[in-house]
PDBQT receptor file of N, H, CA, C and O in Angstrom, charges set to zero:
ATOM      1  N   UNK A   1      -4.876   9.875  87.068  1.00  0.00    +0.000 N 
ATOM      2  CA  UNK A   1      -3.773  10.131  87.959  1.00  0.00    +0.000 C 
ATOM      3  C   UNK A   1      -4.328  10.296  89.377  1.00  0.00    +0.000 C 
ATOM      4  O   UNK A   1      -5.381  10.923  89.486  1.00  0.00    +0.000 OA
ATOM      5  N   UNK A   2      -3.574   9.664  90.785  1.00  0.00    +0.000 N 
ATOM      6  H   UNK A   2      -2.719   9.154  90.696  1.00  0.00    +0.000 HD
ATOM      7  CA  UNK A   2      -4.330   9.842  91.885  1.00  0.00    +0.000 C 
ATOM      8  C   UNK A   2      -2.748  10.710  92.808  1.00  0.00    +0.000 C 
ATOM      9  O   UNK A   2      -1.594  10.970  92.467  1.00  0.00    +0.000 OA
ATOM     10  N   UNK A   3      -3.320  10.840  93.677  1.00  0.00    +0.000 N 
ATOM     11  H   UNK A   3      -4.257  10.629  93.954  1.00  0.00    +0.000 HD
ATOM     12  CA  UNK A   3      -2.437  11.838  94.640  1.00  0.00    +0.000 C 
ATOM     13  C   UNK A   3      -1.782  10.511  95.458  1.00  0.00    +0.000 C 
ATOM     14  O   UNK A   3      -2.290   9.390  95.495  1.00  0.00    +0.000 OA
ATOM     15  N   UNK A   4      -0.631  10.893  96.046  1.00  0.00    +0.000 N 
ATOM     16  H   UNK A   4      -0.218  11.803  96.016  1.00  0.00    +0.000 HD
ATOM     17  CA  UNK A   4       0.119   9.327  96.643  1.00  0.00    +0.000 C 
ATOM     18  C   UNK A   4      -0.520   9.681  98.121  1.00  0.00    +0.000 C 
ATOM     19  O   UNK A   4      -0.815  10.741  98.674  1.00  0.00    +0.000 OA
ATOM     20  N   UNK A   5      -0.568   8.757  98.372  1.00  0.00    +0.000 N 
ATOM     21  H   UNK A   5      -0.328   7.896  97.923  1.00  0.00    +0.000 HD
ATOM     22  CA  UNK A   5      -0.768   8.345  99.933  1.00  0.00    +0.000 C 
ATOM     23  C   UNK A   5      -2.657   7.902  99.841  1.00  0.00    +0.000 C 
ATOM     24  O   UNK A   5      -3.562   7.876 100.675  1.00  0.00    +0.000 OA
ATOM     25  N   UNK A   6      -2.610   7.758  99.108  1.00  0.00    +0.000 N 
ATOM     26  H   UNK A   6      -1.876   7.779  98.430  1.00  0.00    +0.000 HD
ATOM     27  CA  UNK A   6      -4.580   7.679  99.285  1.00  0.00    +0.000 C 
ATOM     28  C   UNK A   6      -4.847   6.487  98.890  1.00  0.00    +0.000 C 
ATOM     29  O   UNK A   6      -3.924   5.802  98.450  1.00  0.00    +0.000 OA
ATOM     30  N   UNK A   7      -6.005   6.029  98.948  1.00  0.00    +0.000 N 
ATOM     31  H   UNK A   7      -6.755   6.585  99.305  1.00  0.00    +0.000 HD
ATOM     32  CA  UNK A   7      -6.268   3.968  98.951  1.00  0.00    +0.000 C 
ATOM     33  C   UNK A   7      -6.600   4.169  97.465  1.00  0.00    +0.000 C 
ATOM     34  O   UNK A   7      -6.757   2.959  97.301  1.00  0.00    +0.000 OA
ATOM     35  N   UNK A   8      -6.712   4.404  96.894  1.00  0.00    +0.000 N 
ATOM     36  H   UNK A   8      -6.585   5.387  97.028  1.00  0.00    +0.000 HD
ATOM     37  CA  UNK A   8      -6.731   4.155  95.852  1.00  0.00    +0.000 C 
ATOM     38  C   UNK A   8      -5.842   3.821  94.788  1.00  0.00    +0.000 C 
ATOM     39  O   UNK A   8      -6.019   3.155  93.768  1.00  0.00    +0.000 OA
ATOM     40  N   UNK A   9      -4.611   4.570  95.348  1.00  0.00    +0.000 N 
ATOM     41  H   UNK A   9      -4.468   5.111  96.176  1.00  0.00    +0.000 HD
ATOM     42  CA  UNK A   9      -2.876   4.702  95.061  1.00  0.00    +0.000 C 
ATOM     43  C   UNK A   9      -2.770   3.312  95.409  1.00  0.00    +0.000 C 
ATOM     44  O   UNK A   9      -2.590   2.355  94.657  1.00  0.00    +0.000 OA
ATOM     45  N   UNK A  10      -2.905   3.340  96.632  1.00  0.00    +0.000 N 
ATOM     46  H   UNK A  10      -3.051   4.118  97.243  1.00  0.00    +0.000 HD
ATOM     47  CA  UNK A  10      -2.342   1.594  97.317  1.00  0.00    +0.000 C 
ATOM     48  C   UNK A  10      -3.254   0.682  96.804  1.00  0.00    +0.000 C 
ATOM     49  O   UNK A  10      -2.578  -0.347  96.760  1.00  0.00    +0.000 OA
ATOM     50  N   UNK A  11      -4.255   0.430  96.427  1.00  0.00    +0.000 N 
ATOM     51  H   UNK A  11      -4.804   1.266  96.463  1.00  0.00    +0.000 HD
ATOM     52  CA  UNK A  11      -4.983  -0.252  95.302  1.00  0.00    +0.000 C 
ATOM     53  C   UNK A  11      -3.997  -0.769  94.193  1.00  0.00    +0.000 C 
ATOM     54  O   UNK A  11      -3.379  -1.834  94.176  1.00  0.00    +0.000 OA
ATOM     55  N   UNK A  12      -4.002   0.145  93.367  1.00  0.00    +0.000 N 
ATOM     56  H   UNK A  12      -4.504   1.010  93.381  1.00  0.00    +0.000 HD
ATOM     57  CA  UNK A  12      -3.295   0.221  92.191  1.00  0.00    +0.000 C 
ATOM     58  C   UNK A  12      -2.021  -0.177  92.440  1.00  0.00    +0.000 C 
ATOM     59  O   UNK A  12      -1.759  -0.993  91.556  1.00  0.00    +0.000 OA
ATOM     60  N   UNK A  13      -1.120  -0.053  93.133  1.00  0.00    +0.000 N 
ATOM     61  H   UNK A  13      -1.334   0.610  93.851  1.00  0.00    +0.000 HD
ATOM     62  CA  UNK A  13       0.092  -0.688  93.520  1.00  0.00    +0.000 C 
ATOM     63  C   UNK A  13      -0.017  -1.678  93.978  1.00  0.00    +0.000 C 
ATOM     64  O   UNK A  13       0.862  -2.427  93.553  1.00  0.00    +0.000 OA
ATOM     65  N   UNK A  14      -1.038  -2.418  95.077  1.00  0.00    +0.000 N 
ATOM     66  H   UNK A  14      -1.753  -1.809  95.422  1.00  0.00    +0.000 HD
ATOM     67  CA  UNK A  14      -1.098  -4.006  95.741  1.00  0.00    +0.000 C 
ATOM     68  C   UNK A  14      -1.556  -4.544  94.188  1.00  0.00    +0.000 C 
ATOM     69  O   UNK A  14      -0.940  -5.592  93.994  1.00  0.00    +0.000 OA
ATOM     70  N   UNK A  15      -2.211  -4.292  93.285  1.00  0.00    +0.000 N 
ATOM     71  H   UNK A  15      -2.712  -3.441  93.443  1.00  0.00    +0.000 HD
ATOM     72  CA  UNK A  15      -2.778  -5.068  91.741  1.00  0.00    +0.000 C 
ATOM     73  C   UNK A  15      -1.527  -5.329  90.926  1.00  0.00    +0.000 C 
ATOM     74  O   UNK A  15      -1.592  -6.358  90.253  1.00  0.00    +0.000 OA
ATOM     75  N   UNK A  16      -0.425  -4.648  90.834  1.00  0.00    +0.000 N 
ATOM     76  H   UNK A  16      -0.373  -3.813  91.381  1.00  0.00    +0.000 HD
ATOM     77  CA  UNK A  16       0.645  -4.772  89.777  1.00  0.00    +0.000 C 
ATOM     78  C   UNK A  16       1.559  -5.042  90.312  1.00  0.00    +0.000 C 
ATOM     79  O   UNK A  16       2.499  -5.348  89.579  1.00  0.00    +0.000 OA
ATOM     80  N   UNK A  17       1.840  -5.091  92.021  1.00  0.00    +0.000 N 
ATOM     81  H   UNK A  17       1.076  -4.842  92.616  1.00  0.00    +0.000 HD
ATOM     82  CA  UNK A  17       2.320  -5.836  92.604  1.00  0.00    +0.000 C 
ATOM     83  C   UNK A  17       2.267  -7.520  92.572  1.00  0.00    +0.000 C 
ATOM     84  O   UNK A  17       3.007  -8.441  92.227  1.00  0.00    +0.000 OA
ATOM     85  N   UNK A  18       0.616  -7.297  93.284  1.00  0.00    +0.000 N 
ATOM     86  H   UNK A  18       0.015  -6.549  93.565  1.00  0.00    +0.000 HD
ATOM     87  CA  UNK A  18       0.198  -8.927  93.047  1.00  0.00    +0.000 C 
ATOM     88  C   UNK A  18       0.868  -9.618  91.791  1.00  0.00    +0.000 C 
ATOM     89  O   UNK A  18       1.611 -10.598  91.858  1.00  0.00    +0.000 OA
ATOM     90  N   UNK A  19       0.411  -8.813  90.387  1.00  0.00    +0.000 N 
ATOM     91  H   UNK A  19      -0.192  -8.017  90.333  1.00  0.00    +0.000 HD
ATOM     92  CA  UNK A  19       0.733  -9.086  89.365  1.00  0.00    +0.000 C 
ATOM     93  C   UNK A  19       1.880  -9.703  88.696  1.00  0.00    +0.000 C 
ATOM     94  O   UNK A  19       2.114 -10.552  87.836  1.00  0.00    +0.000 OA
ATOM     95  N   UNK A  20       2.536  -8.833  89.536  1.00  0.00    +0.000 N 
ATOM     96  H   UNK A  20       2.346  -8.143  90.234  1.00  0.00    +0.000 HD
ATOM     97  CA  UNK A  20       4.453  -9.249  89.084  1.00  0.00    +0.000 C 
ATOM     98  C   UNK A  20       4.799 -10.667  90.338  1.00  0.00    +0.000 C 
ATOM     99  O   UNK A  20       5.704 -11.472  90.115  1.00  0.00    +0.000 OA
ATOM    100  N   UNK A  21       4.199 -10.725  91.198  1.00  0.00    +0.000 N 
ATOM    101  H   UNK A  21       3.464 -10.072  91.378  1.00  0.00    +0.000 HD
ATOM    102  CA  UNK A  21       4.473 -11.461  92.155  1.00  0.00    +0.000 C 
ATOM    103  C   UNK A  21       3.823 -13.041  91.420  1.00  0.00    +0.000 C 
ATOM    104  O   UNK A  21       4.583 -14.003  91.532  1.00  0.00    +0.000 OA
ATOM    105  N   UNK A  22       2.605 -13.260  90.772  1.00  0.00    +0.000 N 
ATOM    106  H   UNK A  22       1.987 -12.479  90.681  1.00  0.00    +0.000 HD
ATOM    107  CA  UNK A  22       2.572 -14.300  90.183  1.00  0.00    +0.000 C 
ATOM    108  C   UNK A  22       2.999 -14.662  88.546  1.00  0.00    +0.000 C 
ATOM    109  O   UNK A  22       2.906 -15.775  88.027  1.00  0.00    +0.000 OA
ATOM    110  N   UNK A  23       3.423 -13.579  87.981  1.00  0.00    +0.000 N 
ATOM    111  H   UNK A  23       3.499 -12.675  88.402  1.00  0.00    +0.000 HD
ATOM    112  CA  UNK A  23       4.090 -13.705  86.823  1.00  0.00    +0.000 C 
ATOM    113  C   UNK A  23       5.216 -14.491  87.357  1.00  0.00    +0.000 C 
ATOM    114  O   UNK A  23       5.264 -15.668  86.999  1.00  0.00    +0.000 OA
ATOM    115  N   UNK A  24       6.361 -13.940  88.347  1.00  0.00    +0.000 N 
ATOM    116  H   UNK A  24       6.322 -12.983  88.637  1.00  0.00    +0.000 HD
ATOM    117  CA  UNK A  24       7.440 -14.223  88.789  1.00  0.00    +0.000 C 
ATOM    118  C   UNK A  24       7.526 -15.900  89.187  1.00  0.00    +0.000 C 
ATOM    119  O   UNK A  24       8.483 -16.562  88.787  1.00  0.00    +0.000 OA
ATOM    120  N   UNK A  25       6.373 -16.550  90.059  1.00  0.00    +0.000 N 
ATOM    121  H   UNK A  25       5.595 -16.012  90.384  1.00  0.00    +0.000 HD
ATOM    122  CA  UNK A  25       6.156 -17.557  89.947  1.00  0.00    +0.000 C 
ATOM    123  C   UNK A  25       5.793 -18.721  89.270  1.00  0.00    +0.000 C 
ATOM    124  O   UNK A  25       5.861 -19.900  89.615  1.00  0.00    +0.000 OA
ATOM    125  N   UNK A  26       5.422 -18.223  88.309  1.00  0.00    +0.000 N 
ATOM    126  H   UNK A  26       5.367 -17.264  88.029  1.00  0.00    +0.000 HD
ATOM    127  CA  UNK A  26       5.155 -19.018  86.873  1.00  0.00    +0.000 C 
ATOM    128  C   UNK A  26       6.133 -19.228  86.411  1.00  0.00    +0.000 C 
ATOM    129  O   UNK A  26       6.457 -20.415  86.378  1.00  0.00    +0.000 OA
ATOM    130  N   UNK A  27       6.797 -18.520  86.008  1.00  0.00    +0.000 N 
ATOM    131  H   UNK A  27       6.534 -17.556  86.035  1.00  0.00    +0.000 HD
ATOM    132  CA  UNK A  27       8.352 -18.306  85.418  1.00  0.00    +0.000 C 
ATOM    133  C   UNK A  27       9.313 -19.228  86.008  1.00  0.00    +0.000 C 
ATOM    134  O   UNK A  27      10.149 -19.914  85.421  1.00  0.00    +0.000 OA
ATOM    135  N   UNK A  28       9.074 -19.143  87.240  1.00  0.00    +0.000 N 
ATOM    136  H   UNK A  28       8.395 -18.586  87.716  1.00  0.00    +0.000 HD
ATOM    137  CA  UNK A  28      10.717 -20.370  88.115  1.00  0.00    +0.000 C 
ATOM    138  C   UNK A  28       9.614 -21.682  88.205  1.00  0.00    +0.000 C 
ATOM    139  O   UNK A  28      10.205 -22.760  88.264  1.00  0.00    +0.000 OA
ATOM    140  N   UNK A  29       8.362 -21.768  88.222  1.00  0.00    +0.000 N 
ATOM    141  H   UNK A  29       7.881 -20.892  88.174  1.00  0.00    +0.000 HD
ATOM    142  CA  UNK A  29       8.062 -22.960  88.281  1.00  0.00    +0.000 C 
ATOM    143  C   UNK A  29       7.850 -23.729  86.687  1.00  0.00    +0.000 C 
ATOM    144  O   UNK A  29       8.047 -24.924  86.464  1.00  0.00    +0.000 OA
ATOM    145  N   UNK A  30       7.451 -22.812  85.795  1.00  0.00    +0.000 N 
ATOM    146  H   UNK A  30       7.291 -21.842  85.976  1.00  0.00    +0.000 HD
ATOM    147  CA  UNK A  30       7.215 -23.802  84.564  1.00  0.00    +0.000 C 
ATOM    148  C   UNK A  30       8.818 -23.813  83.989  1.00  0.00    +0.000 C 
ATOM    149  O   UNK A  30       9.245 -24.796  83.382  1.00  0.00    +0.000 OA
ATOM    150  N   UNK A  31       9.494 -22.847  84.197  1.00  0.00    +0.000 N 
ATOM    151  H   UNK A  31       9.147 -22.049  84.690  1.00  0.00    +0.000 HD
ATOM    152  CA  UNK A  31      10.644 -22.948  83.741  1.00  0.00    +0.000 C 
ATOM    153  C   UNK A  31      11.927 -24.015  84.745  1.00  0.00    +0.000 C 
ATOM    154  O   UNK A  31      13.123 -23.966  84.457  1.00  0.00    +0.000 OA
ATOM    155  N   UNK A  32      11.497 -24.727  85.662  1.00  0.00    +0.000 N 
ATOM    156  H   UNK A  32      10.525 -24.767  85.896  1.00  0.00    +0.000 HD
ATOM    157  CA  UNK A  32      12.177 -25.089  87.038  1.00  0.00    +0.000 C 
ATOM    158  C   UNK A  32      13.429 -24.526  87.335  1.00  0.00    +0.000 C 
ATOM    159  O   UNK A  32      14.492 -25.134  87.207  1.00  0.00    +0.000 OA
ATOM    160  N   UNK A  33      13.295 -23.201  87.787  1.00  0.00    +0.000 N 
ATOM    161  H   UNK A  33      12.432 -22.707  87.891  1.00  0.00    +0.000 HD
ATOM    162  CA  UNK A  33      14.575 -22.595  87.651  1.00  0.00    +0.000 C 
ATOM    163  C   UNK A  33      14.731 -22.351  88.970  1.00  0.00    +0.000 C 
ATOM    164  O   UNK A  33      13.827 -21.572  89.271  1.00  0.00    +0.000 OA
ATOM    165  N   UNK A  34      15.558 -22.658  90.162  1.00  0.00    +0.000 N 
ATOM    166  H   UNK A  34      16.292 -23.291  89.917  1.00  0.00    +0.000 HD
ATOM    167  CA  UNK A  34      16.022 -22.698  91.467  1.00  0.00    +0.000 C 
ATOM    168  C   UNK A  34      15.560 -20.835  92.003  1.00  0.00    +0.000 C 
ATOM    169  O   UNK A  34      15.555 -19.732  91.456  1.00  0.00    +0.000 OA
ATOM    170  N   UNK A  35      15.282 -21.313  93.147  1.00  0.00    +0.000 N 
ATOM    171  H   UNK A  35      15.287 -22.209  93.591  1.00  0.00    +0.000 HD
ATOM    172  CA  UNK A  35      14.392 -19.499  93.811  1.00  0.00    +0.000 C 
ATOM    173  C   UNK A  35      15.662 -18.205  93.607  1.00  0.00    +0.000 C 
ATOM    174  O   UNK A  35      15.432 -17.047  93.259  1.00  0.00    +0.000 OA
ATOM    175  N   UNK A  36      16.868 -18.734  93.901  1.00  0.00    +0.000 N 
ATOM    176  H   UNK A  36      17.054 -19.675  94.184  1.00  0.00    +0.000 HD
ATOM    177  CA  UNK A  36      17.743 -18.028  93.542  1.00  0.00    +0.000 C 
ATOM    178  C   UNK A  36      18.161 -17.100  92.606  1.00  0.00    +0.000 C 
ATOM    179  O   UNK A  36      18.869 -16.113  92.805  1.00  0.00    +0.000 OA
ATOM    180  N   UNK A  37      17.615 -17.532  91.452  1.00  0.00    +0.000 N 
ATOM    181  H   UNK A  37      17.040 -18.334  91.290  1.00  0.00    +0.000 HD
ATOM    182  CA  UNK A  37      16.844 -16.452  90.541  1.00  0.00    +0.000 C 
ATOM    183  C   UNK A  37      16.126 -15.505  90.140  1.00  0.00    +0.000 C 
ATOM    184  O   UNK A  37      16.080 -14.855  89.096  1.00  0.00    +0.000 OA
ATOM    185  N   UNK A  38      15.294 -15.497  91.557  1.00  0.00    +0.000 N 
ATOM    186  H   UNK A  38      15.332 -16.025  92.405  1.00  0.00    +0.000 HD
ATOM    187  CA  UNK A  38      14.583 -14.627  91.799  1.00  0.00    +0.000 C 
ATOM    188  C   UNK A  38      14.630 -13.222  91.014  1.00  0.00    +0.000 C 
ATOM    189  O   UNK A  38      14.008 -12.955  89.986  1.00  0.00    +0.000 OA
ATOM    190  N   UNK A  39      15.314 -12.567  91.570  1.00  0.00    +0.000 N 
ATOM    191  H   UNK A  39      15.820 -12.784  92.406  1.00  0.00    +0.000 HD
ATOM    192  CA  UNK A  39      15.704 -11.121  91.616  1.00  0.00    +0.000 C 
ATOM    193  C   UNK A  39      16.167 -10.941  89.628  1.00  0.00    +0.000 C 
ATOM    194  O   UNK A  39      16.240  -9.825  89.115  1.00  0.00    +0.000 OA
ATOM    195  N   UNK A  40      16.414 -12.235  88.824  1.00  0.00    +0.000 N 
ATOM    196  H   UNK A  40      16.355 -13.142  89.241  1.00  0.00    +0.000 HD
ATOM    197  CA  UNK A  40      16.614 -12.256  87.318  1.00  0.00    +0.000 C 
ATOM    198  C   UNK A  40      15.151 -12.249  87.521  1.00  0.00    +0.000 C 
ATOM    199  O   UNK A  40      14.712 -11.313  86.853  1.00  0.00    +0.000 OA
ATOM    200  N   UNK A  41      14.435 -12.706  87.980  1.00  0.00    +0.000 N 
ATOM    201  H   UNK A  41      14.791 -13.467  88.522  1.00  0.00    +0.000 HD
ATOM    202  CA  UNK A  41      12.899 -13.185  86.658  1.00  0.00    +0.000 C 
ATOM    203  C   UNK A  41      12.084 -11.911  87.520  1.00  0.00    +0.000 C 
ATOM    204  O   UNK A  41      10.918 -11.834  87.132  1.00  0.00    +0.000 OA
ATOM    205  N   UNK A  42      12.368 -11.063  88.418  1.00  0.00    +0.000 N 
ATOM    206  H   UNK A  42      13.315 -11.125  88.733  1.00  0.00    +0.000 HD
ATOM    207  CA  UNK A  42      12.038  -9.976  88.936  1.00  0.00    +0.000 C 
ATOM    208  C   UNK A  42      11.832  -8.947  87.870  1.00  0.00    +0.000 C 
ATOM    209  O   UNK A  42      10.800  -8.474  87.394  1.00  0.00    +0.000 OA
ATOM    210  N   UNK A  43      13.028  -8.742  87.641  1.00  0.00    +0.000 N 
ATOM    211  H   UNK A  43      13.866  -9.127  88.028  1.00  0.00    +0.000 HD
ATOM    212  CA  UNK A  43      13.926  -8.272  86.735  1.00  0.00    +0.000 C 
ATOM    213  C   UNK A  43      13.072  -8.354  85.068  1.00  0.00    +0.000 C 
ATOM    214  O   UNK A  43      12.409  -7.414  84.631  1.00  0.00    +0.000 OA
ATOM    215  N   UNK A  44      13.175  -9.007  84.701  1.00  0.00    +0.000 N 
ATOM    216  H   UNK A  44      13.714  -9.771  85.056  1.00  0.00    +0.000 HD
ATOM    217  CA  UNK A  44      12.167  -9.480  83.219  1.00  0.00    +0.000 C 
ATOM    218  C   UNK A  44      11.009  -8.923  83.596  1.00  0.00    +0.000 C 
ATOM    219  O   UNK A  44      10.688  -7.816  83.164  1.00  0.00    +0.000 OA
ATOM    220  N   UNK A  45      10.089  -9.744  84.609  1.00  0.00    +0.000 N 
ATOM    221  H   UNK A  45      10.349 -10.644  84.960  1.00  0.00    +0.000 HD
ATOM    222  CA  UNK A  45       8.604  -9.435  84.524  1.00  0.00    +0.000 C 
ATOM    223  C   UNK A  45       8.465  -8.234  84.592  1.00  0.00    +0.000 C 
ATOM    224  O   UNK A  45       7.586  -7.797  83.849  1.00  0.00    +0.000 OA
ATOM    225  N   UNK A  46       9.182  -7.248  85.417  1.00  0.00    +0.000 N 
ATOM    226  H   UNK A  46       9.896  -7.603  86.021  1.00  0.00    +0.000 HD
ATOM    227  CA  UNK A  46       8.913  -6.068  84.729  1.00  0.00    +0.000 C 
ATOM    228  C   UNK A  46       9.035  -5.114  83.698  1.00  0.00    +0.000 C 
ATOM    229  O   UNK A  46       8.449  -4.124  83.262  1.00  0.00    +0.000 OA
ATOM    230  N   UNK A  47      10.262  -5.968  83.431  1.00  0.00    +0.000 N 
ATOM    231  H   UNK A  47      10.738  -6.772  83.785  1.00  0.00    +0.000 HD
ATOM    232  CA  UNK A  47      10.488  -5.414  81.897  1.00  0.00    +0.000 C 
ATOM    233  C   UNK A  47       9.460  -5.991  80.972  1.00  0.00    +0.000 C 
ATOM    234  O   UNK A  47       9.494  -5.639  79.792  1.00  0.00    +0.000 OA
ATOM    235  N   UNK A  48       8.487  -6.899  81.408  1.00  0.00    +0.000 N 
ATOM    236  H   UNK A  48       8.460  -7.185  82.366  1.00  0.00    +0.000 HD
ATOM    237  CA  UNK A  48       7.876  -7.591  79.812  1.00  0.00    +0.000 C 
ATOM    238  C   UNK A  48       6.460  -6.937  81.177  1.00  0.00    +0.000 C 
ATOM    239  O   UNK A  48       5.516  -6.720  80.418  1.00  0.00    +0.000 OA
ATOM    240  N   UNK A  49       6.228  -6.772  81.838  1.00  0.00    +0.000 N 
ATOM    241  H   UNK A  49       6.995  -6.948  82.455  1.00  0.00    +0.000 HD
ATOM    242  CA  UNK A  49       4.865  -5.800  82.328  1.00  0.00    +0.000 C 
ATOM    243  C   UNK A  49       4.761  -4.283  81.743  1.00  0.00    +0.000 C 
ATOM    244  O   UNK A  49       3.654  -3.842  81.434  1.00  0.00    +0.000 OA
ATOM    245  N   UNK A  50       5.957  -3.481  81.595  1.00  0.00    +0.000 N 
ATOM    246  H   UNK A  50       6.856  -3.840  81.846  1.00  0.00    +0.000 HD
ATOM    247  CA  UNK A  50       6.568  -2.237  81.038  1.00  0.00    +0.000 C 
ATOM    248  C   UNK A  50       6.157  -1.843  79.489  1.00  0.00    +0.000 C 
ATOM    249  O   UNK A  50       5.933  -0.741  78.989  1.00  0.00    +0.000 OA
ATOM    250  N   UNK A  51       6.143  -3.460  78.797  1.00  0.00    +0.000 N 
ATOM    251  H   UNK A  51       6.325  -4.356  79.203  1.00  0.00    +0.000 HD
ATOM    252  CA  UNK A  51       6.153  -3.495  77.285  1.00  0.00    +0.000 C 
ATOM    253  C   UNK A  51       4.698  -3.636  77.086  1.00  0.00    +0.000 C 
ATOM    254  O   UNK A  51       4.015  -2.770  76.540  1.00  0.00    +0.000 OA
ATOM    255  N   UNK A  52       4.173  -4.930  77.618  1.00  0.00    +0.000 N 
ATOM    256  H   UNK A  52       4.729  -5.633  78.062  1.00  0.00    +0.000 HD
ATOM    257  CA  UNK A  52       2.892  -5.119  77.262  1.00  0.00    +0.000 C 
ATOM    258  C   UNK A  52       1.676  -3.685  77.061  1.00  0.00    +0.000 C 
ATOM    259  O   UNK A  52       1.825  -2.893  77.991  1.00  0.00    +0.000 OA
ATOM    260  N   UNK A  53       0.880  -3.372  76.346  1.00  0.00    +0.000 N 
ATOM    261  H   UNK A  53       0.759  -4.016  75.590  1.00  0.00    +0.000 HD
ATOM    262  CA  UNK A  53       0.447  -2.652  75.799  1.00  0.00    +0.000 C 
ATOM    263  C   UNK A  53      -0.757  -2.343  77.142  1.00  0.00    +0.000 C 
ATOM    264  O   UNK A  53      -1.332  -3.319  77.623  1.00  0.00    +0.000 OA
ATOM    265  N   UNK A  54      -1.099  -0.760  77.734  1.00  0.00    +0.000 N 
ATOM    266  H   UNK A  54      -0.632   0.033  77.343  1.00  0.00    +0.000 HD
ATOM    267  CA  UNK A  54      -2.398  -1.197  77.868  1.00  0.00    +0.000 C 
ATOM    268  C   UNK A  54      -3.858  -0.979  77.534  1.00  0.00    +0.000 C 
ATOM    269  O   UNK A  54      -4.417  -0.358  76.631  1.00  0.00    +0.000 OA
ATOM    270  N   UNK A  55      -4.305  -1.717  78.593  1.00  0.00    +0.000 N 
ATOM    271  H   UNK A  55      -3.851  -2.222  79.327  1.00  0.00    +0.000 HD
ATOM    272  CA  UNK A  55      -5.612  -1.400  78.011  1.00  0.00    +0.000 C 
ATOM    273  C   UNK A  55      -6.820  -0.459  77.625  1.00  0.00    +0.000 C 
ATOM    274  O   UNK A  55      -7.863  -0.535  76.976  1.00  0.00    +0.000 OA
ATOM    275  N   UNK A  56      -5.976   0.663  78.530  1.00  0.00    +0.000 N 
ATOM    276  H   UNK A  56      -5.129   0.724  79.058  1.00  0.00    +0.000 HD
ATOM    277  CA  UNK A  56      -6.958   2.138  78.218  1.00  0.00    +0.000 C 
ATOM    278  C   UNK A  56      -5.941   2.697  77.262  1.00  0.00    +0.000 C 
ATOM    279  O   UNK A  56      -6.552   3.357  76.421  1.00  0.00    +0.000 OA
ATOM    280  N   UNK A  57      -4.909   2.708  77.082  1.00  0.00    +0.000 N 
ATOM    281  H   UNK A  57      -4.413   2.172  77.765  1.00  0.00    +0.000 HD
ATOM    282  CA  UNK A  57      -4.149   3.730  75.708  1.00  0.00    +0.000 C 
ATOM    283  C   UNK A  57      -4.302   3.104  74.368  1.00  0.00    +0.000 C 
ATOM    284  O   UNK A  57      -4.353   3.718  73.302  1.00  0.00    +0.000 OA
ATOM    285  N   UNK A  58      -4.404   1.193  74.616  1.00  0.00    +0.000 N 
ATOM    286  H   UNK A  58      -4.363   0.695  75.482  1.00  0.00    +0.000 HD
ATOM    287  CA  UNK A  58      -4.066   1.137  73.289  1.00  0.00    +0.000 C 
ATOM    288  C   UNK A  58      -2.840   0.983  72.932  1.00  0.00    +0.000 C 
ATOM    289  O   UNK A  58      -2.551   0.443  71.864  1.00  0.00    +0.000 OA
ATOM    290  N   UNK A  59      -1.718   1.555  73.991  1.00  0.00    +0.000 N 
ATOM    291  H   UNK A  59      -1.953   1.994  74.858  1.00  0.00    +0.000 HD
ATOM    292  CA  UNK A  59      -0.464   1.644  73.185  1.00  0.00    +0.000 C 
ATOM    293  C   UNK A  59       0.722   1.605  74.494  1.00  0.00    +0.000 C 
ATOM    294  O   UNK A  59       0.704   1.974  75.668  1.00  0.00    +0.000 OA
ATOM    295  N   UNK A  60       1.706   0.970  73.624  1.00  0.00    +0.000 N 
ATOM    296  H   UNK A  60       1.721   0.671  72.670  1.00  0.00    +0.000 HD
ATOM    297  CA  UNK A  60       2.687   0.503  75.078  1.00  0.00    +0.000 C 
ATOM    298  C   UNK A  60       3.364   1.414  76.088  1.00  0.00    +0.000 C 
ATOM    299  O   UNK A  60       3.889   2.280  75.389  1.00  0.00    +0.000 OA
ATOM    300  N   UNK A  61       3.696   1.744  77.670  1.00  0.00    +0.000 N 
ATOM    301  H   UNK A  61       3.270   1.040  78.238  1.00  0.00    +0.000 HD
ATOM    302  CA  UNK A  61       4.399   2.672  77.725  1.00  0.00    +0.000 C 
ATOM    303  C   UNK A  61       5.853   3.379  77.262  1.00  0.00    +0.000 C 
ATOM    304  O   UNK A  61       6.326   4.481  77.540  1.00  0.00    +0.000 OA
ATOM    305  N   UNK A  62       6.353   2.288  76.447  1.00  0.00    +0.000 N 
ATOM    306  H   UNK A  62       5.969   1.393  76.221  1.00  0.00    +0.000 HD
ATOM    307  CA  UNK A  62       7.321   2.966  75.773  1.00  0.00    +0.000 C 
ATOM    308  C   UNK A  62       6.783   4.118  74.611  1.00  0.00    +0.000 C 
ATOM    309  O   UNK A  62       7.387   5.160  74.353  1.00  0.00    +0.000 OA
ATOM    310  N   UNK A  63       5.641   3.721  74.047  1.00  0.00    +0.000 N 
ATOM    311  H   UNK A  63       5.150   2.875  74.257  1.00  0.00    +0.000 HD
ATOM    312  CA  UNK A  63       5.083   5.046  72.500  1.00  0.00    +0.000 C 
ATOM    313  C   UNK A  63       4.520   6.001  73.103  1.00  0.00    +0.000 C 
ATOM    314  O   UNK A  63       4.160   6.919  72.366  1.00  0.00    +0.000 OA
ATOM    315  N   UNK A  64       4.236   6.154  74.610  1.00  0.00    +0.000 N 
ATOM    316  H   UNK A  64       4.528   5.408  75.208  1.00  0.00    +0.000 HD
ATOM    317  CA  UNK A  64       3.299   7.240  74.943  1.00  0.00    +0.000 C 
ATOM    318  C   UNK A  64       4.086   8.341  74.841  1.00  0.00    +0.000 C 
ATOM    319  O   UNK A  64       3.617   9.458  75.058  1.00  0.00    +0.000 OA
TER     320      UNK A  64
């Protein structure tokens, strides 16, 4: 856990940012789905970033 306002915070947020930002693009381009959509496949990737399990628990944030 880090304290907000410190680079390390903003680290960790520009990474799962980045993250969702090229998930999101994959999605309207392999799927050719018009940019307008956006804010739907926004929408998902974080819901399927939310689910995916990670890698230090082991276990998804929904079981924690």
């Amino acid at each position: 856990m880090t304290i907000l306002y410190t680079p390390q915070y903003y680290g960790l947020v520009e990474r799962k940012n980045r993250t969702l930002v090229d998930m999101i693009n994959v999605i309207l381009l392999n799927a050719k789905l018009p940019n307008n959509l956006r804010s739907e496949v926004f929408l998902t990737t974080c819901h399927i970033h939310n689910i995916v399990s990670s890698k230090k628990l082991d276990v998804s944030p929904y079981e924690v």
